[in-house]
Each structure stands twice: as C-alpha cells, then as structure tokens.
C-alpha positions as semicolon CSV with decimal commas, in nm:
position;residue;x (nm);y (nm);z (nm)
1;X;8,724;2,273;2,787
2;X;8,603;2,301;2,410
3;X;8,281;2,116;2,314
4;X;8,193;2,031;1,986
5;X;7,873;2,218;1,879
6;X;7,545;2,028;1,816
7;X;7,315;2,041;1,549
8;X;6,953;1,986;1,499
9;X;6,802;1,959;1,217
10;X;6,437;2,116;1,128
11;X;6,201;2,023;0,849
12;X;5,921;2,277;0,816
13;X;5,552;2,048;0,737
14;X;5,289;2,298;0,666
15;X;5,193;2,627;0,780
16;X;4,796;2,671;0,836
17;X;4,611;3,053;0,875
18;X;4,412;2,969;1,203
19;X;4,241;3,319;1,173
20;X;4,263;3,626;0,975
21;X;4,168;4,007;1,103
22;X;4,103;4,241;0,845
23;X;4,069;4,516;1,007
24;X;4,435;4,469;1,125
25;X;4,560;4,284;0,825
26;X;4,675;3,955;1,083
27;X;4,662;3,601;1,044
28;X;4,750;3,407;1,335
29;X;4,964;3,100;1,152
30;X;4,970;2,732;1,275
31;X;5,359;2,594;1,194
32;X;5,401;2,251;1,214
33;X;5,793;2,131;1,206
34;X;5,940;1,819;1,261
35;X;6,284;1,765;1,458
36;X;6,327;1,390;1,579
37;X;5,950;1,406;1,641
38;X;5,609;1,689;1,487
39;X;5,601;2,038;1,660
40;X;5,414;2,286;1,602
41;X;5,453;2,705;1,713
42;X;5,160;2,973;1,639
43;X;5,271;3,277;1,522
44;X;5,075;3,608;1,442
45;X;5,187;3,804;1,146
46;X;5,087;4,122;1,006
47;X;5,118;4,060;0,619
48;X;5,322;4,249;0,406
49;X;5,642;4,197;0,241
50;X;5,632;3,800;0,151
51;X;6,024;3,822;0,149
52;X;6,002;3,954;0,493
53;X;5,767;3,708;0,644
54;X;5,962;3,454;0,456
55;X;6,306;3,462;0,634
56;X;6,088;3,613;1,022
57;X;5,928;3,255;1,027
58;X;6,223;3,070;0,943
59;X;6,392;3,268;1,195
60;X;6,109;3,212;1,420
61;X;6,147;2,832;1,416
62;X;6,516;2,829;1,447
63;X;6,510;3,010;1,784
64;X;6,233;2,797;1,888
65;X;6,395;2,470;1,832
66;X;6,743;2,648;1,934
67;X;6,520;2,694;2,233
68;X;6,431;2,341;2,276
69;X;6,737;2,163;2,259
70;X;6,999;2,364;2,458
71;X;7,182;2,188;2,722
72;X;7,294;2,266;3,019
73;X;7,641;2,091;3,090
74;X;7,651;2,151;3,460
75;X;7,880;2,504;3,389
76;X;7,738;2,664;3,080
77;X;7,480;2,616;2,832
78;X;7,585;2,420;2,518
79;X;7,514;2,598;2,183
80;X;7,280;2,445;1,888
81;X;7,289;2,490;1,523
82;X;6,974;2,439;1,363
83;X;6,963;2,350;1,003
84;X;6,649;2,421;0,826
85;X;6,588;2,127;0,538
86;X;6,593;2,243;0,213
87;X;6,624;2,594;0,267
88;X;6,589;2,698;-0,035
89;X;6,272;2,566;-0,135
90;X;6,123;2,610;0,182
91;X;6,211;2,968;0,151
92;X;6,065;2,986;-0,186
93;X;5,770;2,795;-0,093
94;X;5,736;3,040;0,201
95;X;5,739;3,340;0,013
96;X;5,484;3,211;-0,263
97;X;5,239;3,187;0,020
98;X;5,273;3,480;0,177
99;X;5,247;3,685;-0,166
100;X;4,908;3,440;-0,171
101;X;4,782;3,520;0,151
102;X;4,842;3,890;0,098
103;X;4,692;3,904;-0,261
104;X;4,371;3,738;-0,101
105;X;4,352;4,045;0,161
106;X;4,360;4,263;-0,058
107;X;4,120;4,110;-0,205
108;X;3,956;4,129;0,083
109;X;4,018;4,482;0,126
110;X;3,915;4,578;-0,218
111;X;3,571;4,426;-0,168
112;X;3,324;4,696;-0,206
113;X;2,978;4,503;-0,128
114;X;2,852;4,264;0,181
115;X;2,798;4,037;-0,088
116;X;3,085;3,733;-0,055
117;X;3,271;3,930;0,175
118;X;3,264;3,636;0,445
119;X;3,325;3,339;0,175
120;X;3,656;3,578;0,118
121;X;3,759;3,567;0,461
122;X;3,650;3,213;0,497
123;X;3,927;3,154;0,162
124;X;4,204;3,330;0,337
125;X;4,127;3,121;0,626
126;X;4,121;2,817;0,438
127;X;4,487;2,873;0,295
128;X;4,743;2,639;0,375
129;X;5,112;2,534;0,255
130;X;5,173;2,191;0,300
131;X;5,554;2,136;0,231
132;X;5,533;1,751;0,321
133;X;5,313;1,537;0,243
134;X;5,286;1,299;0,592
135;X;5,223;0,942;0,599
136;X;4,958;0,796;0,812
C-alpha cells in the first residue's frame, strides 16, 4: 500500500538566551516555532561556529516537529516532511545571531576587571532574535 507523504510546515518566531554560563561558554536557548499553532523547544548550546549552530537548531526543530506529527496508520508509522519557512533567511538570520551571541562572550571572556562584568552577562542574556513580529 503506498501513502502519499505529509508535510508540515515550520516557521521559526524568535529564539531567546534564557541563561548563559561562562565558565562553560552555554546558553540555554528558548525557540519558539509555529506549525498550525506556537511551540516552543529549549535547547542548550555551547557557542562556537555560528554556521554550525545555525543548521544544529534548524535541525533541532525539524526532528522535533517530525516528532510531533508522525502517525501511526494502524501497521507502520507514516513519514513527515517538514519544511522550514524561508530557509534561507532564517538561516542567515540564525547565523548573524549566533556570531552576536559569541562576539558578546568573548567579550565576556576578555573582561579583565569585576567592574561591568555582570551588566555583560546580563547583555548576553538579554539577546534575542525575533524573526516574526506576532500580532496580539
């Protein structure tokens, strides 16, 4: 019996840093995705390569919602394609944060004195990426 494949279709919102480690160079990420109605995942990344972290949380929410919407048909499970809305420029967007977020740890990093060490955390916490704009 051949089934025709179903797809779901995922447009990334914002992604928030919930908290930031220095000492282990994490920030624990709040992703909020839309897909027929608003998700969100948390996901803790070690930041580095922005490329990198780009396409893992893209790949991240693909499984997740992959996850979500499989069906069982009584025999096997039926397969989901999820499409990512505008790829591209979420990708870009994506990496442009990242390289933000991990120019503002090194910042933190850097930071030789006590002095405004906390309001630099407190900045890297703050950082968001807001890809949609939603309408209350």
């Amino acid at each position: 019996m051949e089934q025709s494949l179903k797809t779901a279709h995922v447009s990334l919102l914002k992604v928030i840093v919930k908290s930031f480690s220095p000492m282990d160079n994490m920030a624990v990420l709040g992703i909020f995705y839309e897909s027929n109605k608003s998700k969100q995942i948390t996901r803790t990344t070690k930041l580095g390569d922005a490329n990198v972290l780009a396409l893992q949380l893209m790949n991240e929410l693909i499984i997740s919602e992959k996850n979500n919407v499989l069906e069982f048909d009584g025999e096997s499970l039926i397969d989901v394609e999820v499409v990512v809305e505008n790829e591209q420029k979420t990708r870009a967007m994506l990496i442009d944060f990242f390289r933000t977020l991990h120019s503002k740890a090194q910042k933190i990093k850097n930071n030789k004195s006590s002095s405004g060490y906390l309001d630099l955390i407190r900045n890297l916490q703050r950082t968001e990426l807001r890809l949609y704009d939603q309408q209350d």
